[in-house]
N, C-alpha and C positions, 0 to 999 in steps of 0.2 A: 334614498340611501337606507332607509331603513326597512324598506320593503329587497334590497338587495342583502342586508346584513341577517334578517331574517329567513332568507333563501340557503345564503352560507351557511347558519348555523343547522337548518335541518337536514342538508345536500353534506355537511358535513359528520353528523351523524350516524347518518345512515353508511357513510363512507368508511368509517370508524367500526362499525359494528360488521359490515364486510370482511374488513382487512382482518379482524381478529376470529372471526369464525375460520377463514381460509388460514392462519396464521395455528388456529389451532387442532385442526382437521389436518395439514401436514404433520405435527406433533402428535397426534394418533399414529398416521402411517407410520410415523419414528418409530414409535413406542414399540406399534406390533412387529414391525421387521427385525427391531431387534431386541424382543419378547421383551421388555421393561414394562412390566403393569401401571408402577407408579407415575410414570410419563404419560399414559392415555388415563388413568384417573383422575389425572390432573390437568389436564387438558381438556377431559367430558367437565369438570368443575368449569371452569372458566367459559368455556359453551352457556353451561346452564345458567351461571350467573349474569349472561345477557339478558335475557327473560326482560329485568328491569328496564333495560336499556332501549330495548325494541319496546315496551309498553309507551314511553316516554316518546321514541319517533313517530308510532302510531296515532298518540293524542295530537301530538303537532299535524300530523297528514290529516285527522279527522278537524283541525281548527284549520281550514282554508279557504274561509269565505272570504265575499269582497269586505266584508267591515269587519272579520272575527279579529283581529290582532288589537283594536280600537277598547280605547277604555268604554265603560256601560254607564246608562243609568239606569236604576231600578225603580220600577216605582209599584207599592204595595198599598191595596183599597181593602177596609174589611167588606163583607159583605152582610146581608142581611143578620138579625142576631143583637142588635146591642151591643151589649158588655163582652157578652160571649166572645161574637167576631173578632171587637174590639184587642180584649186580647191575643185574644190566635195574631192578629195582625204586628202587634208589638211582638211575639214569641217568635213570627216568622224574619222580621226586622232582625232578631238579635241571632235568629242563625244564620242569615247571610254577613252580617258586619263579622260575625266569630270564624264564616267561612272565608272570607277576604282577610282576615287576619291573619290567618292560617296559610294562607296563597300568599301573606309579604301583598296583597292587596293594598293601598288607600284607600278611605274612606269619607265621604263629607257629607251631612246632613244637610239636601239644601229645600226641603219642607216639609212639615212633618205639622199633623193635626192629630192632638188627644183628645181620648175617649172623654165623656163626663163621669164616668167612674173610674175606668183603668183604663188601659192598653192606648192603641192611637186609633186612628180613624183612616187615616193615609200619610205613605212617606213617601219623598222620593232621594234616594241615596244616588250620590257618583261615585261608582266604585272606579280607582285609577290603578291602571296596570296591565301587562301585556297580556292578551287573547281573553280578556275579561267579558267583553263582548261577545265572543266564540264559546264562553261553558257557560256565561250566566243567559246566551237567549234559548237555552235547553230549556228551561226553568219557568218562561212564560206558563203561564197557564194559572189554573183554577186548585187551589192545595185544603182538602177535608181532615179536619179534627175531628176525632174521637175521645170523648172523656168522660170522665164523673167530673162536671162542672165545679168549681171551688167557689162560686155566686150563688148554688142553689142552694139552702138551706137541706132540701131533703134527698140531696146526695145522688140527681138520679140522672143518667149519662144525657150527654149534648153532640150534638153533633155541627160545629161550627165550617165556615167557607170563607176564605179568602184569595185573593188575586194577587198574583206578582206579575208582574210584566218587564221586559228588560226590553232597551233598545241602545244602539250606539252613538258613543260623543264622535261630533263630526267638527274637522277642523275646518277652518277658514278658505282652505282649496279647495273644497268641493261646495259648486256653487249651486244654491239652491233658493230658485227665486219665490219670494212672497210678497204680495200684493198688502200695502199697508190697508186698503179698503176691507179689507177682507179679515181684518182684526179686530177682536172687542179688547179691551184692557181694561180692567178694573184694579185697583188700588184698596188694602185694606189692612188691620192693623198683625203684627203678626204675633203668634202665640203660643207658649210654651218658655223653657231656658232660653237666655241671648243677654244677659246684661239688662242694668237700668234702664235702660233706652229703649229696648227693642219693644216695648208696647205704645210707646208714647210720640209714633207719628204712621202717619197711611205709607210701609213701607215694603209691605209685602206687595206683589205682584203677579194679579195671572189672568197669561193671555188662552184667549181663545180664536182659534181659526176655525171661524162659522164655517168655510166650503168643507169639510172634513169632520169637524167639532170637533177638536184634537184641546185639549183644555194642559197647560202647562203653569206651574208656579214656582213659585219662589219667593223664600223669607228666612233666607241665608245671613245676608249682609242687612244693615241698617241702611245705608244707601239707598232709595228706590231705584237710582239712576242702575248701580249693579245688579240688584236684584230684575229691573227689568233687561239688561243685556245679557243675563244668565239665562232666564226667562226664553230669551229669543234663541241662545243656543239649543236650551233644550227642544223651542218649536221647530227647529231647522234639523234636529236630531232626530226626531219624533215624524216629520213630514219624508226624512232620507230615509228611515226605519220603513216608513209604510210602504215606499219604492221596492227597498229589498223585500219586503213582505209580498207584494205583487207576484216577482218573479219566482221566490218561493211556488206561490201559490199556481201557477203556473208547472210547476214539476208535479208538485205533488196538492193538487185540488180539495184535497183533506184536511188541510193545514192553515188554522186558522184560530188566527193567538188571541182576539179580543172574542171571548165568549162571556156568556151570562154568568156571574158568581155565584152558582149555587146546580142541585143535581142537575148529571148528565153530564158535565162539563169537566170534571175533575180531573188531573193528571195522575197526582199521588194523594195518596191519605196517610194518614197517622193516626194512628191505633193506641190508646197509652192504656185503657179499657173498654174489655175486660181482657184481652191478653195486649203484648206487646208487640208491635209492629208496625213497618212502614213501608209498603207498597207502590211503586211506581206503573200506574194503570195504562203507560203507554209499551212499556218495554219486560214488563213480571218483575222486574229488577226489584228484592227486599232487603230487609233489614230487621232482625229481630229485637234492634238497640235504638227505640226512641232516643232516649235518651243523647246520645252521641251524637244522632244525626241532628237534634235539635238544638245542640255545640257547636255547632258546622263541621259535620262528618258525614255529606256530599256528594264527594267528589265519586265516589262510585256510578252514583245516580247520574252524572252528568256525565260520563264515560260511556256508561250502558247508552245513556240518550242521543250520543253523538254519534256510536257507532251504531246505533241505530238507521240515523238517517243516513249512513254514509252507503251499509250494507244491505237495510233494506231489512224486513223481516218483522219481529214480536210476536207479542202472544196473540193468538187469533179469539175475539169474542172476549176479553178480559172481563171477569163480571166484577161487580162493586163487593167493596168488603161492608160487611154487614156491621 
């Protein structure tokens, strides 16, 4: 039903923007036949204020995959760097939550590891809401910082890396078999905000699936027994993801979301010195406004990236920003 009511609403759209283009294209002919300017002015108006409207059926036609309607999880690693990454990784953390927030997105923190000085270490968020899954797995990849570090005492630029990764929350219909042999579990305490309680028992959980080493956690709930059925969703998420990943990779042989966090590998960088900028190294798609996009102002980049692989094409040879 909801894969029929989401067919309605795009077959509907599209139906909608039809009827008024022809609707106003007869109202030209009016116009000029019986020389009334103001009738075909107002008529080319209403034409061109679809613009919006066909952007909006476009991004729906560019979100068609078999899991893009499914809500996501995100999960972000800093990479090499300390402190440095550390924060990039917290900064990248709070432009996705600020960009779900902006989408009318949910949000749930269901594990999250800080830095020893600032930022985290690794999160992994469930973002809840429709085609979430479909603009956040643009975004996979490897994201470079540029800056004058605010940890250096002598002022002098860094250049940090970090890794987002997204995959899809799968429901309980699609059945995906795991071999309990084939599991490590381990139990440990969990750390950070959560209440009196959340340090004072073995409640966090994370599994690992040795044929794969797909490593998943959780230290959401105080619960173990939740934390590890969350745990399992996310490995059954994680294991459905790499399927689709497959076939992917199968179209397009190029495509390959778990890379090494650090050069070569980068998707976009972000430039905040010594000028302003923010680069997407797969599609040329920029931004002169740090700033914004690091608010969750996005969604550009993830437009460019969809219609990317839909149409095919980019910059040939993109070189790194210096």
């Amino acid at each position: 039903m909801r894969r029929r009511q989401d067919l309605d609403t795009r077959i509907g759209g599209i139906l909608k923007i039809e009827q008024s283009v022809s609707d106003n294209r007869d109202l030209i002919e009016m116009g000029e036949a019986e020389g009334d300017q103001s009738i075909v002015t107002e008529a080319e108006k209403s034409i061109n204020a679809l613009k919006t409207d066909i952007s909006k059926v476009e991004m729906d036609a560019l979100l068609s995959g078999e899991a893009d309607s499914n809500d996501s999880y995100l999960q972000i690693n800093a990479g090499a760097g300390g402190t440095e990454s550390q924060d990039w990784a917290s900064m990248l953390m709070r432009m996705y939550v600020r960009w779900a927030n902006q989408n009318k997105y949910k949000v749930e923190v269901l594990d999250q590891h800080d830095g020893e000085e600032a930022g985290i270490k690794s999160c992994t968020l469930q973002i809840k809401g429709h085609n979430a899954y479909g603009k956040l797995k643009t975004e996979s990849g490897v994201h470079r910082l540029v800056r004058i570090s605010p940890y250096d005492s002598n002022a002098r630029r860094h250049t940090s890396f970090c890794s987002a990764w997204a995959y899809p929350v799968v429901d309980d219909n699609i059945e995906i078999e795991i071999v309990e042999s084939d599991l490590k579990i381990d139990t440990y305490r969990s750390s950070g905000a959560g209440g009196q309680h959340v340090n004072t028992t073995d409640s966090a959980v994370r599994i690992t699936h040795v044929p794969t080493n797909i490593i998943v956690a959780c230290q959401a709930e105080r619960s173990q027994h939740k934390n590890r059925a969350t745990a399992m969703k996310m490995l059954k998420a994680r294991l459905y993801e790499l399927e689709l990943q497959k076939k992917q990779e199968k179209v397009d042989a190029a495509n390959a979301k778990k890379t090494e966090i650090g050069w070569g590998h980068q998707i976009r960088s972000y430039v905040l010195q010594p000028y302003q900028l923010v680069k997407d190294l797969r599609t040329g798609h920029t931004s002169t406004n740090p700033s914004a996009v690091l608010d969750g102002d996005v969604e550009d980049f993830i437009q460019a990236s969809l219609a990317q692989r839909i149409h095919g094409g980019g910059p040939d040879g993109v070189e790194d920003i210096d």
